[in-house]
N, C-alpha and C positions, 0 to 999 in steps of 0.2 A: 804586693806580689806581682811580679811584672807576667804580662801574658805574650804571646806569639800574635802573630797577624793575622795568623790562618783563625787561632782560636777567636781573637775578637770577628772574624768576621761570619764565624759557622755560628756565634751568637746571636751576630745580626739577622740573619736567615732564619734564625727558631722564631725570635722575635716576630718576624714576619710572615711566617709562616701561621702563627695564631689567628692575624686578624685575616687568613683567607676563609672565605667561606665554604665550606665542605660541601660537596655535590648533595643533592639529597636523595635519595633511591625513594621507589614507588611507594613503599609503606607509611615510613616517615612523608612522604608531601601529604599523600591521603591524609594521615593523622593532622597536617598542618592545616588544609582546606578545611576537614570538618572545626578544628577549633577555633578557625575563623567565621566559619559559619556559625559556630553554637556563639560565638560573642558579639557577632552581628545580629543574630536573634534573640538578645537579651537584651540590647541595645534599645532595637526595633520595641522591644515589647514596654521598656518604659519609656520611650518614647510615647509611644501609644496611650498608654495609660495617665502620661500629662497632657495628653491633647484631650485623650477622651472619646475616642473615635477609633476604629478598625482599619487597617491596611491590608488591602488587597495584594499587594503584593512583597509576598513572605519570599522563606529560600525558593518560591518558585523563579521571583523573578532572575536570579543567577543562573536559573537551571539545574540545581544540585539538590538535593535531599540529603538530611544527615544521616538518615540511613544508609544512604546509597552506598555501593563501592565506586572509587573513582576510577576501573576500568569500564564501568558499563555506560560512564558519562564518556569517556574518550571515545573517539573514532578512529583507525589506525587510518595513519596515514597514506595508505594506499588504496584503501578505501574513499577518502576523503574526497579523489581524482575519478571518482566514478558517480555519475549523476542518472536516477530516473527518474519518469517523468511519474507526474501526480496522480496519484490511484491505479500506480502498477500493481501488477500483484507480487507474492512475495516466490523465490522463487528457492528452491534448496538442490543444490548437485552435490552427491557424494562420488568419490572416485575412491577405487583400490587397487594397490600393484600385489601381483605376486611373483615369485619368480622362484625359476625350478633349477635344484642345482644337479648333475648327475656326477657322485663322488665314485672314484675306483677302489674296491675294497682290496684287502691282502689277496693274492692270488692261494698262500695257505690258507685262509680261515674262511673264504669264501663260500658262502652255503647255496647249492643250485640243485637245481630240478633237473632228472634225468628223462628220459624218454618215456622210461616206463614211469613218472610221476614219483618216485622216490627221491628222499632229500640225500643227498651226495658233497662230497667237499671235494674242491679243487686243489690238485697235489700240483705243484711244480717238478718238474723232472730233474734227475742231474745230465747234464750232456757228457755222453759218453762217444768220443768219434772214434772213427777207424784209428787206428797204429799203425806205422810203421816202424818193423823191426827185421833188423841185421842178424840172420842168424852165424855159425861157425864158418860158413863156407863163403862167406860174405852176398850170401843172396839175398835180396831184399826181399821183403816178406809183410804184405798189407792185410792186417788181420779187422775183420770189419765191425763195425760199432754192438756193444756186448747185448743190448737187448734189441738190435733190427729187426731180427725177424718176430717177435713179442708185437713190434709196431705196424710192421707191414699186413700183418694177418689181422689186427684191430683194425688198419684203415681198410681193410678188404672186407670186414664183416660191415662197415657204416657204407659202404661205398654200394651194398647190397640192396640197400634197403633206402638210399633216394638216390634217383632218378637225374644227371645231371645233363648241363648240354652238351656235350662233350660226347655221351652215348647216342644219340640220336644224329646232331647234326656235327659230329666232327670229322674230319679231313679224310678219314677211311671211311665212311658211310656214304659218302658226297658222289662217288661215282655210282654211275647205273649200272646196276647187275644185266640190263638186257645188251649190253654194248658189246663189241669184240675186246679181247682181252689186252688190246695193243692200243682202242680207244680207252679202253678203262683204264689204263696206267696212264696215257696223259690228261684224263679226269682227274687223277690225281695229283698229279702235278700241277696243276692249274687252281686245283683247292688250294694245296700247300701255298703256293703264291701267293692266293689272294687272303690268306688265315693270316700273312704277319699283322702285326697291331692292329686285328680289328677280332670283335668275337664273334663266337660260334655260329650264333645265331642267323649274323650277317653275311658270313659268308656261305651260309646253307642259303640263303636269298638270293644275292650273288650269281652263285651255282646254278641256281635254276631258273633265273631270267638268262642263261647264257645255255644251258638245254634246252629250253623251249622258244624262246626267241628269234635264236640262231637260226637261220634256213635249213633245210632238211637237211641233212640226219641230225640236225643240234650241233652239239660242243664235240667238234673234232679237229683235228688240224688242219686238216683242207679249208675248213670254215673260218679257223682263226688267221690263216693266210691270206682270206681272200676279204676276211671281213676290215670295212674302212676303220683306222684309231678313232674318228669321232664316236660310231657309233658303238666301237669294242671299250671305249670310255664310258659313252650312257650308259651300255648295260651292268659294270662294276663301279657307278657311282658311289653306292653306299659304302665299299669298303674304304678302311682307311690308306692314305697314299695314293688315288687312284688314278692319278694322272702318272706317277714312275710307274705303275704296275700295269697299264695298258702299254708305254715301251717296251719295259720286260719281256711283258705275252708275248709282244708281235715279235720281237727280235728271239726269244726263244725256240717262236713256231720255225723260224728261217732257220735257226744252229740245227736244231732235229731234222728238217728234212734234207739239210746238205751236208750234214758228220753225221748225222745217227741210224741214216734209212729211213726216216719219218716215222723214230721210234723213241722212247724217253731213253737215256742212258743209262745201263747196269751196274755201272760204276760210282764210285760215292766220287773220285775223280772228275767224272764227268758230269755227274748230275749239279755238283760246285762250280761246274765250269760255267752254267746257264746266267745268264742276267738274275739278279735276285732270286739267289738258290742260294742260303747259306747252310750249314754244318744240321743244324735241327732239321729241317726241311730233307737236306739228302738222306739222310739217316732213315725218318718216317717214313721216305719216297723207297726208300731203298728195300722198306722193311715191308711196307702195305704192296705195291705195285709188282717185288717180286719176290718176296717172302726168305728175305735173308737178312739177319741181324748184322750185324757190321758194327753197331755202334747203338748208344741210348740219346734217343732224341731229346733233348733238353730245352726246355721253354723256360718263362720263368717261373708258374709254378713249382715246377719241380727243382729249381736252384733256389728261388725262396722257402719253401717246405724244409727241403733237407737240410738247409744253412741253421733251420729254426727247429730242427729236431737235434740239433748241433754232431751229423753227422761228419760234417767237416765246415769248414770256414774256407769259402771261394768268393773270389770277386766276380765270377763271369759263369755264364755257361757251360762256357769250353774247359774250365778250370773243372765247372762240377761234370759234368760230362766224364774226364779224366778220372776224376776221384772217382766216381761210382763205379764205372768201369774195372779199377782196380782190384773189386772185392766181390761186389755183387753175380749173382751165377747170371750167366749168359741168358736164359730161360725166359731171365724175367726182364731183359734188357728191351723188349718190346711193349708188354705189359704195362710195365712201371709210369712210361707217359700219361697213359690212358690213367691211370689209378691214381695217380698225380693230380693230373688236370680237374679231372670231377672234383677230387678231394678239397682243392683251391676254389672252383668254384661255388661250391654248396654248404663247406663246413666253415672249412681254414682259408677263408677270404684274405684280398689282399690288406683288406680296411674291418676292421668292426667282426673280427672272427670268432664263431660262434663255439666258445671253448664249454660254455655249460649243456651242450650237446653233443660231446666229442666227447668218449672214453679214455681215448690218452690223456687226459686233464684228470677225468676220477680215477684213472690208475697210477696218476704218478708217471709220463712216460716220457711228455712234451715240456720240456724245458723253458717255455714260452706262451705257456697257458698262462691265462686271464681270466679276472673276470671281474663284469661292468652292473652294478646295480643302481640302478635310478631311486632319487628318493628325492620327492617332491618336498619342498619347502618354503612354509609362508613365511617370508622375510619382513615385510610391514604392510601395515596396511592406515592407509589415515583417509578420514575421513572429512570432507571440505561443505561444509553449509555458506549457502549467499544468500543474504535476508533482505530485501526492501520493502520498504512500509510506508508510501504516501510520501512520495517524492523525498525521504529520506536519504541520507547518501548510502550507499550498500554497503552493509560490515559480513566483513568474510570471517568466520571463524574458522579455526585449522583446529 
């Protein structure tokens, strides 16, 4: 029977493949050392017994015992490269990792702690925005988000009860009650300025290294006219920008006293007209210094808040601004910043917002509640011994 090429030659290869030697793994070599060992000890022994005489050296002198296992006669090899000296002592290091992981549970099933110490579950909200709706006569007609007022009176009950910076050192608190009333409006002005991107805090500092520092009578316009940029820079170092914001001042103090009468402007017009007086700013200035609503000052709190109560979807200020304006009563068109502000700073942070302290979260209201529980976890832990014993080479066990 005639065969193919390929056949006779995948024959040749089986063939060949018999006489290779097969690796031997750790069990089998053990197994082969000791039965070379037990035939070399029976060798030895009659040996001995035709000489007639004792041999001192048995399987010690190979260094092995048949008892032995043959990992405890090995050295690992990287131990091998490590040398002490003679009559070190023996030395043993254990090390442990642990690591902590913090998983984010379902914002439904999440189980938190409320104020009063009761266990509570976090509800996500549905977002319900404003409408816009066309009635018969073709009037537009902005009807506003169906449970706001439910939320505004929630964030007004936590807003009660802490304390934020916003109450103490915010932009309307900044000026001094003992000033004339035409100084205390460009006190205010002059907070607003120095409030963009920087906080509260700092610009209540601000504020008052430029009241007290200031040559007598303090922070007034005459003084900020007359005082040098370097050292109207020193004294607003900590806010942020404060190299644009010391031009602003000084070019502002000059607009007022030669268009305004060396008075802030009453105008949301003109109060925009100032070096670095944007739309938020006029509005506050408009609303603190002479007590007219015109408009809802918008920061980002309050465009982040409402975007995340999903009262509407804006890119900008001025977009939210618009929107609120739409619906919201007039009343509270001054308020709302303030109630805002706090609320961003103490509960509904920008980062890391504390929703298992916030009632909108246990009532179902905020749409963007969360919640974060930490849970510690031992991931491994191993343990590392290093032995030397009389100039031995060190075996590391893991």
């Amino acid at each position: 029977m005639k065969t193919s090429r390929i056949a006779q030659e995948a024959a040749n290869i089986g063939k060949n493949a018999e006489n290779v030697t097969r690796r031997q793994t750790r069990p089998s070599l053990t197994a082969s050392i000791r039965a070379f060992a037990a035939e070399d000890a029976a060798g030895r022994t009659v040996q001995q017994e035709e000489d007639g005489g004792d041999d001192s050296s048995s399987l010690s002198s190979i260094g092995l015992s048949v008892a032995s296992d043959m990992e405890d006669a090995l050295v690992p090899s990287s131990a091998r490269n490590r040398k002490r000296g003679i009559g070190s002592p023996s030395t043993t290091v254990t090390t442990a990792s642990t690591l902590t992981l913090t998983t984010k549970t379902s914002p439904r099933k999440a189980d938190i702690k409320t104020q009063d110490g009761s266990s509570a579950r976090i509800k996500r909200g549905r977002k319900q925005p404003s409408k816009r709706v066309v009635n018969d006569s073709g009037e537009v007609i902005i009807h506003p988000p169906a449970n706001w007022q439910e939320i505004y009176s929630a964030v007004q009950d936590m807003r009660k009860k802490v304390l934020a910076p916003v109450d103490t050192m915010g932009c309307e608190s900044l000026a001094e009650d003992t000033r004339s009333p035409r100084d205390k409006r460009f006190q205010t002005l002059i907070a607003l300025m120095l409030s963009s991107q920087t906080k509260d805090t700092t610009t209540a500092l601000a504020m008052n290294r430029l009241q007290t520092e200031l040559p007598h009578p303090g922070l007034t316009l005459e003084n900020i006219l007359s005082v040098p940029p370097t050292l109207l820079n020193e004294l607003i170092q900590a806010v942020g920008f404060h190299n644009n914001k010391t031009k602003y001042i000084k070019a502002t103090a000059v607009i007022l006293q030669e268009k305004f009468h060396s008075d802030i402007p009453d105008t949301i017009d003109g109060l925009i007209s100032l070096p670095g007086v944007g739309p938020k700013m006029a509005y506050l200035c408009m609303s603190t210094a002479w007590g007219r609503d015109e408009g809802i000052g918008v920061d980002v709190h309050v465009h982040r808040i409402t975007n995340l109560w999903g009262w509407h979807h804006t890119t900008g200020p001025e977009q939210t601004r618009a929107a609120l304006e739409a619906w919201l009563p007039r009343e509270k068109w001054h308020e709302i910043n303030n109630l805002l502000v706090g609320f961003g700073q103490t509960i509904c942070l920008p980062v890391g917002r504390k929703c298992g302290t916030c009632t909108l979260s246990t009532r179902g209201l905020c749409p963007g509640a969360v919640a974060d529980k930490e849970k510690k976890v031992v991931v491994k832990k191993r343990k590392r011994t290093t032995e030397v014993v009389d100039g031995e080479d060190a075996r590391i066990i893991l």
